[in-house]
C-alpha positions as CSV (number, residue, x, y, z in Angstrom):
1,X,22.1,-70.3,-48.1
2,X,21.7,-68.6,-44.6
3,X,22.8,-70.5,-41.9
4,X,21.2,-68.0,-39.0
5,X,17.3,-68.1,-38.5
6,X,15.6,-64.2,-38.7
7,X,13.6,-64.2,-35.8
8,X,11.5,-61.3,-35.0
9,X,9.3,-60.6,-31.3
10,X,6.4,-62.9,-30.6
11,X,2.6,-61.3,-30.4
12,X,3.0,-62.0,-26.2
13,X,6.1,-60.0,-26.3
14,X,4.5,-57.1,-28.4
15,X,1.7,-57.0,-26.8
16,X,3.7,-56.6,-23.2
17,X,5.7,-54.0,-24.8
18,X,2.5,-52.3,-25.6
19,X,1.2,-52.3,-22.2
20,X,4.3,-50.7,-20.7
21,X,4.7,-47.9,-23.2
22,X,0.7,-47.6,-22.8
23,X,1.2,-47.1,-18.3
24,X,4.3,-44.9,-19.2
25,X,2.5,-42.6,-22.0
26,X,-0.3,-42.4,-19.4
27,X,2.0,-41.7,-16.3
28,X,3.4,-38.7,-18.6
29,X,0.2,-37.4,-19.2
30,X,-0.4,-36.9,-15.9
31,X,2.0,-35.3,-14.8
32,X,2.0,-33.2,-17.7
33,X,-1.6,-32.5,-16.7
34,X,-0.3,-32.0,-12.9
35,X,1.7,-29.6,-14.0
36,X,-0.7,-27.4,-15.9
37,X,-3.3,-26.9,-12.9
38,X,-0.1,-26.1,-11.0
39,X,0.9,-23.2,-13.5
40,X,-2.4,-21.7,-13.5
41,X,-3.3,-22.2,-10.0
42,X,0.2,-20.6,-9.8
43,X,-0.9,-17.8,-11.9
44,X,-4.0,-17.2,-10.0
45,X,-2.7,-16.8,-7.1
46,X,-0.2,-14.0,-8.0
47,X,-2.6,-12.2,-10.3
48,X,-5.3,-12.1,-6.9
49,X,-1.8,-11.5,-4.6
50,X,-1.2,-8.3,-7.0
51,X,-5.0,-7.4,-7.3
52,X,-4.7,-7.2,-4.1
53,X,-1.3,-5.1,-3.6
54,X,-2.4,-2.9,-5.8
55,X,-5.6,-1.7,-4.3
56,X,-5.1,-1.5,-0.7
57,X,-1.9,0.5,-1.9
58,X,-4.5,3.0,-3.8
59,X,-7.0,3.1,-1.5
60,X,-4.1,3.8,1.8
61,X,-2.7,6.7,-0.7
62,X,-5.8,8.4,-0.8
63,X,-7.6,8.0,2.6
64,X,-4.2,8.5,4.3
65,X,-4.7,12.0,3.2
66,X,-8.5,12.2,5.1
67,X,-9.0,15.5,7.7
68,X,-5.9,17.7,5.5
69,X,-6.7,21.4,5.4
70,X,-4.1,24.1,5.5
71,X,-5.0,27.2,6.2
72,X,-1.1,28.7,5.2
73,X,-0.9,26.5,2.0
74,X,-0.1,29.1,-0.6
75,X,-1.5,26.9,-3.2
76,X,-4.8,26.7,-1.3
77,X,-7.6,28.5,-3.4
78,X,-9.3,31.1,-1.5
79,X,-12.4,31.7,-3.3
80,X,-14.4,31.1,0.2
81,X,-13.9,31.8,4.0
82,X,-11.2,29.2,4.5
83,X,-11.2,29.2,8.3
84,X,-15.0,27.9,7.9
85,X,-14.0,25.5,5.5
86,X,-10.9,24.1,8.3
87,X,-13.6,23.4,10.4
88,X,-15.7,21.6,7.9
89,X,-12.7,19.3,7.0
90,X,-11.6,18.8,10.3
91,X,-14.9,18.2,12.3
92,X,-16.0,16.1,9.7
93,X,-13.4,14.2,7.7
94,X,-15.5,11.1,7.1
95,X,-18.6,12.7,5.4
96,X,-22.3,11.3,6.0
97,X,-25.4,11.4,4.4
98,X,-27.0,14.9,4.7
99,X,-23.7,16.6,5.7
100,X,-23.9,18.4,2.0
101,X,-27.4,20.7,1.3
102,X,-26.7,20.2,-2.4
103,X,-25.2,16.1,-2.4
104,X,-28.0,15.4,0.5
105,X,-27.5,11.8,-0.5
106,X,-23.8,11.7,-0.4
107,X,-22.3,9.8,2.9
108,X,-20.5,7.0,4.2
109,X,-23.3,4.1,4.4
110,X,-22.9,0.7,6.0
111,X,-24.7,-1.5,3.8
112,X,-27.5,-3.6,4.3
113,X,-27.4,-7.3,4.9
114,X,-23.7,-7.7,4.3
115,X,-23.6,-5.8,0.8
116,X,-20.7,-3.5,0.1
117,X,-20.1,-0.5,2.0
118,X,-20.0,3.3,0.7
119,X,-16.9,5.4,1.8
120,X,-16.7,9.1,1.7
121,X,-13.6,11.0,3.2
122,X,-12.6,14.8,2.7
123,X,-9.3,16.8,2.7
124,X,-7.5,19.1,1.0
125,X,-5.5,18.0,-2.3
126,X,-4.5,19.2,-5.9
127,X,-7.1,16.6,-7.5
128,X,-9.7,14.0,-6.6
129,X,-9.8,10.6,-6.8
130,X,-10.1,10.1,-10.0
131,X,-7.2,12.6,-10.8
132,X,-9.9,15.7,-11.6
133,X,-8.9,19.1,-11.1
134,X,-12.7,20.1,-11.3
135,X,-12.5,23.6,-12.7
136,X,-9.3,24.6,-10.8
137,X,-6.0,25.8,-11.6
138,X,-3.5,23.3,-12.2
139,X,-1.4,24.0,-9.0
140,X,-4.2,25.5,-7.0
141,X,-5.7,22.9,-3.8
142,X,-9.3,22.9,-3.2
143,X,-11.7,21.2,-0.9
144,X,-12.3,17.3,-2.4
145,X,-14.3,14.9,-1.2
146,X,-14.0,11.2,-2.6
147,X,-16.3,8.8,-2.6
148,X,-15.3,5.1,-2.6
149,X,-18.1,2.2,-3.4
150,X,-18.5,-1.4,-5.0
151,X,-20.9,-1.5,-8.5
152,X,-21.8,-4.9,-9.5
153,X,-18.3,-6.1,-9.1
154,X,-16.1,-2.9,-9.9
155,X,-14.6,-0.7,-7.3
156,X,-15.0,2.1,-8.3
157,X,-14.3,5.9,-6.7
158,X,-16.1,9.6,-7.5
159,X,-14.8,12.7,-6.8
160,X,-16.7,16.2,-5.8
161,X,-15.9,19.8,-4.9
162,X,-16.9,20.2,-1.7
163,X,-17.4,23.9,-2.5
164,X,-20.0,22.7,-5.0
165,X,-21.7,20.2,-2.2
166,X,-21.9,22.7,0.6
167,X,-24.0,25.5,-2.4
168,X,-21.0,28.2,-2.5
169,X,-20.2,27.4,-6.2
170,X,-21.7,25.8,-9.5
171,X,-20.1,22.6,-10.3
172,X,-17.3,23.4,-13.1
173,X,-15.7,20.6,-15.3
174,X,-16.9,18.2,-13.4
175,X,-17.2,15.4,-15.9
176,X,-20.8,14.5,-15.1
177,X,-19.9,13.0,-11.6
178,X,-18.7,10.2,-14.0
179,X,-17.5,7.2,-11.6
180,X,-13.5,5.8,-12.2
181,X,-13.4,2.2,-11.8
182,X,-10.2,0.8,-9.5
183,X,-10.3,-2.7,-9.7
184,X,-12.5,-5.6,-11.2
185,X,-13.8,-8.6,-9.5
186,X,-14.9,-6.9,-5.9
187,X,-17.3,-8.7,-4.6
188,X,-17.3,-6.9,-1.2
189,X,-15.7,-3.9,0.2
190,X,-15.9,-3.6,4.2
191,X,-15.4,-0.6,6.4
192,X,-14.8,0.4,10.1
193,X,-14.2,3.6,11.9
194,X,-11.6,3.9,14.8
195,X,-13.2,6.5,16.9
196,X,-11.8,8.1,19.8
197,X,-14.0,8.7,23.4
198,X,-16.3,11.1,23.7
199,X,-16.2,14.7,25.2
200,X,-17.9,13.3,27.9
201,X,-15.4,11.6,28.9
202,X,-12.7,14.0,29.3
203,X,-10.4,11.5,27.1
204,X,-11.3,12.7,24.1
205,X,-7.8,11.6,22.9
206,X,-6.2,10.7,19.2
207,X,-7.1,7.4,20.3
208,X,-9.1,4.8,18.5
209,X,-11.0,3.0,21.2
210,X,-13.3,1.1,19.5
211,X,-14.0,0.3,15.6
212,X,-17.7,1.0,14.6
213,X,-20.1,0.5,11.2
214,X,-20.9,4.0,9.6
215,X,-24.7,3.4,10.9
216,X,-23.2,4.9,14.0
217,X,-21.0,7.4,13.5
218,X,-23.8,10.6,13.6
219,X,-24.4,10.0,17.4
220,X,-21.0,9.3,18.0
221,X,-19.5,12.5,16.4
222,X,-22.9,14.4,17.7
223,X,-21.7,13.2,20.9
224,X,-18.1,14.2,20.4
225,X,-16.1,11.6,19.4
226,X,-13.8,11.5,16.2
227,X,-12.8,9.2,13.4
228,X,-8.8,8.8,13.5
229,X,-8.5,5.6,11.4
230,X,-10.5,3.2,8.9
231,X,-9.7,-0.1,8.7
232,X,-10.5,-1.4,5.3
233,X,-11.4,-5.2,4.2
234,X,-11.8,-6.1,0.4
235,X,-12.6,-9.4,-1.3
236,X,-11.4,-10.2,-4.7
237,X,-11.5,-13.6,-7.5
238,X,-9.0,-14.3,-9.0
239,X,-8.7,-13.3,-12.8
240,X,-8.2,-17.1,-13.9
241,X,-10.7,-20.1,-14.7
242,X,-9.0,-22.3,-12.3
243,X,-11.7,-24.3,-9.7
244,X,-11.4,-24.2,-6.2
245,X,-14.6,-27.0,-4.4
246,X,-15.5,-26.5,-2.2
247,X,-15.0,-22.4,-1.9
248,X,-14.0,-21.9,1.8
249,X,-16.1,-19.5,3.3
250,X,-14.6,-15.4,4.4
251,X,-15.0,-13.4,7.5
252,X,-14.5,-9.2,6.0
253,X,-14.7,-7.4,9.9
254,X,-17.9,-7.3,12.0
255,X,-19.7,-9.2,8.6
256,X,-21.4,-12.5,9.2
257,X,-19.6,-15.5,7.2
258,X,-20.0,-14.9,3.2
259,X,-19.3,-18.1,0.9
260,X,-19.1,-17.3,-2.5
261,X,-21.6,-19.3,-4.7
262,X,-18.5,-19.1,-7.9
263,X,-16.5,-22.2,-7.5
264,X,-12.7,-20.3,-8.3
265,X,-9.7,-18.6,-6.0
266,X,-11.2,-15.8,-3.7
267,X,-8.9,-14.1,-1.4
268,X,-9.7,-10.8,1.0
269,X,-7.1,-8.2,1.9
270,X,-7.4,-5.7,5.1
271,X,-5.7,-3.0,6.5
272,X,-6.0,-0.3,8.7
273,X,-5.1,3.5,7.9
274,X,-4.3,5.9,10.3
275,X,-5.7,9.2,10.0
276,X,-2.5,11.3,11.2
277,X,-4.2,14.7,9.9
278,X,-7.3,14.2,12.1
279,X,-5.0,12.7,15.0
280,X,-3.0,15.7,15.2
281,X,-6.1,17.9,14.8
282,X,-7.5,16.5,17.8
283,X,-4.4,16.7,19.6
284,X,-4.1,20.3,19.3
285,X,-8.1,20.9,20.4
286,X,-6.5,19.2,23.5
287,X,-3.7,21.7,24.0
């Protein structure tokens, strides 16, 4: 016969065992569930950080290039009076509306009530924004003229011979005007013009003095001055699912205050791109 008793745990012990392993399963959980809005808040940030790299890379690429014409470029096509076509580059390397008798529409345009801007900038390159050659030879440089704007909430760019927008050709290969998209999840794209003083002034120097909207660059270049840099602010969501409440509110340039009515990660980018091609162009109408 068995001398020792078998004794097992009482129900108070069992159920205090229960509790603990209950507050430590729970304790586990979240932290585990810490953890996971930390990885994807994680994630969204970088994915808006690179969003961002990425396009204010792009768009200083191509609008660094704005007011280029070269007269002694040997790959420049010569199809037209180029030393007219100089001065339509150079006087005018931020295009507005009704600068082009056959694109009469075609301009940069400060938009209305804090909606998305329209960009359009000129210069002489091997292909347009969208990587177009537009009917000329693959090392030949023609006269481009990009246009940069928001649809819905795709950046998206447009590129034109300005040969074909001033009437001295028929558009050739021109893919329909169709737009390329840059990015996803704009939701608004801001610009400013540096502009240097006025003839009247007798400082008409390379200079930005002031940054104005596109509303009032025609007087201001009627009255002399010149666009030498753009300064550029874009706001973008993050490509993630993660919820931010409440949505702080962003300031993009001269733009009242805009609060975005999505509750997840927004975060604006700016810069400013200086036009050295127009700077030294107005240097040398100095000389």
């Amino acid at each position: 016969m068995n001398k020792f008793k078998q004794q097992g745990f009482s129900l108070v012990e069992l159920m205090v065992s229960m509790t603990i392993g209950l507050m430590i399963s729970g304790a586990l959980i979240q932290v585990m569930l810490g953890n996971n809005v930390t990885e994807r808040l994680n994630q969204a940030v970088s994915s808006v950080q690179e969003s961002g790299r990425f396009i204010i890379t792009r768009l200083r690429n191509d609008i660094l290039m704005t007011g280029r014409y070269d007269n002694l470029s040997p790959d420049l096509n010569r199809d037209v009076d180029i030393a007219v076509e100089a001065g339509v580059v150079q006087n005018n390397p931020v295009a507005l509306v009704g600068d082009f008798v056959s694109g009469a529409g075609i301009g940069s345009i400060e938009g209305a009530n804090g909606a998305s801007d329209t960009l359009v900038v000129s210069a002489q390159a091997r292909t347009d924004c969208r990587g177009y050659k537009l009917g000329y030879a693959a090392d030949e440089e023609f006269y481009v003229v990009n246009q940069y704007f928001v649809s819905g909430t795709s950046l998206q760019c447009r590129g034109y011979d300005g040969r074909v927008l001033r009437g001295q050709k028929v558009a050739a290969n021109n893919d329909g005007n169709k737009a390329y998209t840059l990015l996803d999840d704009v939701y608004s794209f801001q610009v400013q013009y540096g502009v240097t003083n006025n003839f009247a002034s007798q400082d008409n120097s390379s200079r930005p003095v002031r940054f104005v909207t596109a509303d009032a660059l025609n007087a201001l270049r009627t009255a002399g001055s010149q666009v030498v840099a753009i300064r550029i602010a874009v706001l973008l969501k993050a490509d993630s699912e993660v919820m931010i409440d409440p949505v702080p509110s962003f300031k993009l340039l001269d733009e009242t205050a805009y609060q975005p009515t999505e509750k997840r990660l927004f975060k604006q980018f700016e810069t400013t791109i200086t036009l050295r091609n127009v700077k030294n162009f107005v240097r040398s109408r100095n000389i």
